[in-house]
C-alpha positions in Angstrom: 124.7 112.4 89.6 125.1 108.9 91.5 123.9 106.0 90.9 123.9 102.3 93.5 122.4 99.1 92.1 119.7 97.6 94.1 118.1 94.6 93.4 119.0 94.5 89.9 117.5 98.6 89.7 119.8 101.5 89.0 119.1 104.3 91.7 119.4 107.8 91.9 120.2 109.9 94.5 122.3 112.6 95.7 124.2 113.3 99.2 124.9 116.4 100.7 128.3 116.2 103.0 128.9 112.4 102.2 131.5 112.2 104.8 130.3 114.5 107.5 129.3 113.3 111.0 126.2 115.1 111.3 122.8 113.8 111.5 121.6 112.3 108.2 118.2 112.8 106.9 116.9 111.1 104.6 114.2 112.4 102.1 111.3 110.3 100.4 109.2 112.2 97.6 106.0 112.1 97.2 104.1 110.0 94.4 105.1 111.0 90.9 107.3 113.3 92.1 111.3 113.2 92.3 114.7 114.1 94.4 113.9 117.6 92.6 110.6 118.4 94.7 113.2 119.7 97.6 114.7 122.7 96.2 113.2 125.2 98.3 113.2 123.0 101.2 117.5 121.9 100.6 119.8 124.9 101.3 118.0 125.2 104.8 118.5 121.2 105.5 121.7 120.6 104.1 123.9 123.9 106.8 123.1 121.4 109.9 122.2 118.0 108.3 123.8 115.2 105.7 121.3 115.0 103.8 120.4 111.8 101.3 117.7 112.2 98.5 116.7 109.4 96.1 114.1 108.6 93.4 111.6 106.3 94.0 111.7 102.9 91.9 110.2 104.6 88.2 110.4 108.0 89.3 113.0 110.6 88.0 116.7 108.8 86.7 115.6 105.3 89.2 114.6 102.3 86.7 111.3 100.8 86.8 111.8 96.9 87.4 109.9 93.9 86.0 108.2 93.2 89.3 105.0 93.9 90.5 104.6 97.3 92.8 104.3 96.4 96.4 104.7 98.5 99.7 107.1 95.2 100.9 109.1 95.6 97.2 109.3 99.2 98.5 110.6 98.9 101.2 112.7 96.3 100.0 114.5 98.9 97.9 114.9 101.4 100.9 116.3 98.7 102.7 118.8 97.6 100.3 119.5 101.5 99.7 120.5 102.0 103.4 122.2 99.0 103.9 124.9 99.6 101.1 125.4 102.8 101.4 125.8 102.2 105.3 123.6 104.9 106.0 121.7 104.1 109.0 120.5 104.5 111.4 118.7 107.6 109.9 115.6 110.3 109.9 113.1 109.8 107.2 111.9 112.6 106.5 108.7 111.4 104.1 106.6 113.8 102.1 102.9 111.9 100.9 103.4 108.4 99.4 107.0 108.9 100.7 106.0 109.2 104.4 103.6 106.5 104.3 106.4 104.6 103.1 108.4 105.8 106.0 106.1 104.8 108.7 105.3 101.2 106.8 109.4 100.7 106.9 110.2 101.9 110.1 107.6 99.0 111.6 110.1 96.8 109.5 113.3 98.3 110.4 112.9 99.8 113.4 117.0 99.4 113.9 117.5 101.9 110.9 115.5 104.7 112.0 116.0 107.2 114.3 113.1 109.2 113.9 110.2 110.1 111.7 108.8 113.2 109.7 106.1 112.8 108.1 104.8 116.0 106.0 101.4 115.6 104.2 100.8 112.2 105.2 96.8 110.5 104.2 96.7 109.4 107.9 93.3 108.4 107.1 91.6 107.3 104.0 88.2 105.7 103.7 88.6 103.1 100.7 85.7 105.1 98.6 87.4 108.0 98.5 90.3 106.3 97.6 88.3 104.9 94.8 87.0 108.3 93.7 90.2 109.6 93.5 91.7 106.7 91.7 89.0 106.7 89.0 88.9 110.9 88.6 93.0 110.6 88.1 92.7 108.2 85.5 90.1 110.0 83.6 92.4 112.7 83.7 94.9 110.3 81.5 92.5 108.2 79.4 94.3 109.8 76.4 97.7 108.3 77.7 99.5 111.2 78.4 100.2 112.3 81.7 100.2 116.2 80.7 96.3 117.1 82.1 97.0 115.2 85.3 100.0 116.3 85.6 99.2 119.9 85.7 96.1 119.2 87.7 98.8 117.9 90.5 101.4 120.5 90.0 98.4 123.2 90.6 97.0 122.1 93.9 100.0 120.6 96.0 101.2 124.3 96.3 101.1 127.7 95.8 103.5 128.4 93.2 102.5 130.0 89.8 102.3 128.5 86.7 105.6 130.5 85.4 107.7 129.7 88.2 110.9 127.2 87.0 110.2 124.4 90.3 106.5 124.5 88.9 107.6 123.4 85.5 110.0 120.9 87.3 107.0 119.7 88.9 105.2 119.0 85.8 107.5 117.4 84.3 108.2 114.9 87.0 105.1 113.7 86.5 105.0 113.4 83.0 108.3 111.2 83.5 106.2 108.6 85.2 104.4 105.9 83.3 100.8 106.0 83.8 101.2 102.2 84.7 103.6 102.7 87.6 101.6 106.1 88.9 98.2 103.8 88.9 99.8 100.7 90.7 101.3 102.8 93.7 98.0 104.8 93.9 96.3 101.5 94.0 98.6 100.3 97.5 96.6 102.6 99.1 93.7 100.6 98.6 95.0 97.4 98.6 96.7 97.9 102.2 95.9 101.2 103.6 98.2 102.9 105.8 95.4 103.8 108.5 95.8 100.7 111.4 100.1 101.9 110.9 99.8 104.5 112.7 98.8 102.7 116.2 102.3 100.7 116.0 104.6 103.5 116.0 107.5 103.5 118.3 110.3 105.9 116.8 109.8 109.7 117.8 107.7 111.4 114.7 106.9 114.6 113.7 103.7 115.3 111.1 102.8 118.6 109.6 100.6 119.4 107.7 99.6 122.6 105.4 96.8 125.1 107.5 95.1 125.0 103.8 95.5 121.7 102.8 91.8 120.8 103.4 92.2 117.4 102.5 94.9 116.2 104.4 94.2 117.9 107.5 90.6 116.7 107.7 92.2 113.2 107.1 95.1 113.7 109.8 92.6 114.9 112.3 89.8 111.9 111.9 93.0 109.3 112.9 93.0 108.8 116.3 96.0 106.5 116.0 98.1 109.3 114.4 96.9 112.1 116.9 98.3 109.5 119.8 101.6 108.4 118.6 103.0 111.5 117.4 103.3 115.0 117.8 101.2 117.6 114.7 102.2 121.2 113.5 99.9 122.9 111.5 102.4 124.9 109.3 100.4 128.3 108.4 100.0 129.9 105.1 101.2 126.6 102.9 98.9 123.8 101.1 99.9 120.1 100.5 104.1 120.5 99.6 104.3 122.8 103.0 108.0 122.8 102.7 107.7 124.6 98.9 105.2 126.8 100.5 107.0 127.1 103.5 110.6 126.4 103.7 112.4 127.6 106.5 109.4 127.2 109.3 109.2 123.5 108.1 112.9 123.4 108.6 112.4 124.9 112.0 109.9 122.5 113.1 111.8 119.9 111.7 115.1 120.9 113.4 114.0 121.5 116.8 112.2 117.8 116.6 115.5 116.1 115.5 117.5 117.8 118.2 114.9 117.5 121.0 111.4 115.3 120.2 110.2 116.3 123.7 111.1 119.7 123.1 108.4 119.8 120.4 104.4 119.6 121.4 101.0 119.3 119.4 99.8 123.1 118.9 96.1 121.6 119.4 94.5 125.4 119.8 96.1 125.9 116.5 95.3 122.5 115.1 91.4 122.9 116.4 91.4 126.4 115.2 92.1 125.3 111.1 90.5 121.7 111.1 87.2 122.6 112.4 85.8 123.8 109.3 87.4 121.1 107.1 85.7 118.5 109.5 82.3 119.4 109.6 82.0 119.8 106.2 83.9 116.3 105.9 80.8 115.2 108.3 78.1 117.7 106.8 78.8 115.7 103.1 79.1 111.7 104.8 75.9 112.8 106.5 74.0 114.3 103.4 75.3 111.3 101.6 73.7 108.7 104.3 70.0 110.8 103.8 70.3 110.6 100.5 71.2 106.7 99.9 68.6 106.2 102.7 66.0 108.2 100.9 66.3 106.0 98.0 66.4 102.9 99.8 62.8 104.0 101.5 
């Protein structure tokens, strides 16, 4: 267990083969999540990589703060992270709220990044559904606990049972997270989407996305900016945590990208094949919506 002091906050993290010259990686969890959400993915990474995981600022053994959540504190705290451990430059590897963290840093510090990976990223999000989801979550902890939510999350990022241990791990990662904190990163999203990012990007990156992840990869496939800048694998057979679901072909995908970014190409008949449904039902319900709030307004 280590520990570095950045701005004033104790962080956790862990490094694989501190002293090696290989390629470091660098892995950014998701919202509410922690360093512990890459178990299945780690023994795969860690034969070819040195890889660095961390907890977020008030997720797992990281401390909170005093200072109000922003995506420029954030990436404040990855900065200061890099910089003392002389880490970079680096691959983030970014799963949800950690790879839109990724991309918003890397158009920051473009000097420490080598490349980026972004799995399960909400390329697109209209600021209503972000609302929706926002208001459903915190219904779902309106007694204070974070237990109902908690499992709520746990059950639909993958597909692992209720009895399995990482499941359980899952859970309780984001029981360890104060309502409070959860609601204010959650709330970035709205406050400065991640949507006009995408059209800045100038490291190689690399996005997958679970073929059953409806969500995300109707929201991936409605941003242009995203489909231009980088290259999408749609990894088969996994839903929003791909790399639980699917270890060692996200390791694949992610290893031929690091060693060779032009080596790796958008599998669009595959991509066309599992979005198409997700889309027009995406349209099918906006459209419905548009009759209806036009019906009432007639």
């Amino acid at each position: 267990m280590s520990f570095i002091q950045v701005r004033n906050i104790p962080f956790h993290y862990h490094i694989d083969h501190s002293n090696s010259s290989m390629e470091t990686i660098v892995l950014i969890h998701d919202l509410g999540l922690n360093q512990e959400v890459w178990e299945p993915f780690l023994p795969h990474l860690k034969e070819h990589y040195r890889v660095v995981k961390l907890d977020l600022r008030g997720h797992g053994r990281t401390g909170q703060g005093h200072e109000p959540v922003s995506w420029e504190l954030l990436i404040q705290d990855l900065f200061g992270f890099l910089t003392q451990l002389e880490l970079g430059p680096v691959h983030l590897l970014g799963y949800g709220f950690g790879a839109t963290l990724a991309v918003k840093f890397s158009l920051q510090h473009s000097d420490l990044v080598k490349s980026l990976v972004l799995l399960s990223v909400p390329a697109f999000m209209p600021k209503g559904t972000i609302s929706s989801i926002i208001e459903s979550r915190m219904q779902l902890t309106s007694k204070g606990s974070m237990l109902t939510l908690a499992e709520s999350l746990a059950n639909g990022i993958s597909k692992l049972s209720t009895d399995h241990a990482l499941y359980n791990k899952l859970v309780s990662a984001y029981m360890a997270v104060a309502p409070a904190t959860y609601f204010q990163m959650l709330e970035l999203f709205a406050k400065d989407p991640v949507n006009e990012d995408f059209a800045h990007l100038t490291h190689p990156t690399l996005v997958l996305v679970g073929a059953d992840d409806s969500i995300y990869l109707t929201s991936n496939a409605l941003s242009s900016q995203l489909l231009m800048h980088s290259t999408l694998i749609v990894v088969p057979d996994a839903s929003n945590a791909l790399f639980i679901d699917q270890p060692r072909f996200t390791f694949e995908e992610v290893d031929q990208f690091i060693k060779d970014p032009s080596a790796v190409k958008t599998d669009y008949a595959s991509f066309e094949c599992y979005v198409a449904k997700y889309v027009m039902e995406y349209f099918n319900d906006a459209f419905e919506q548009i009759l209806s709030k036009k019906a009432i307004q007639a």
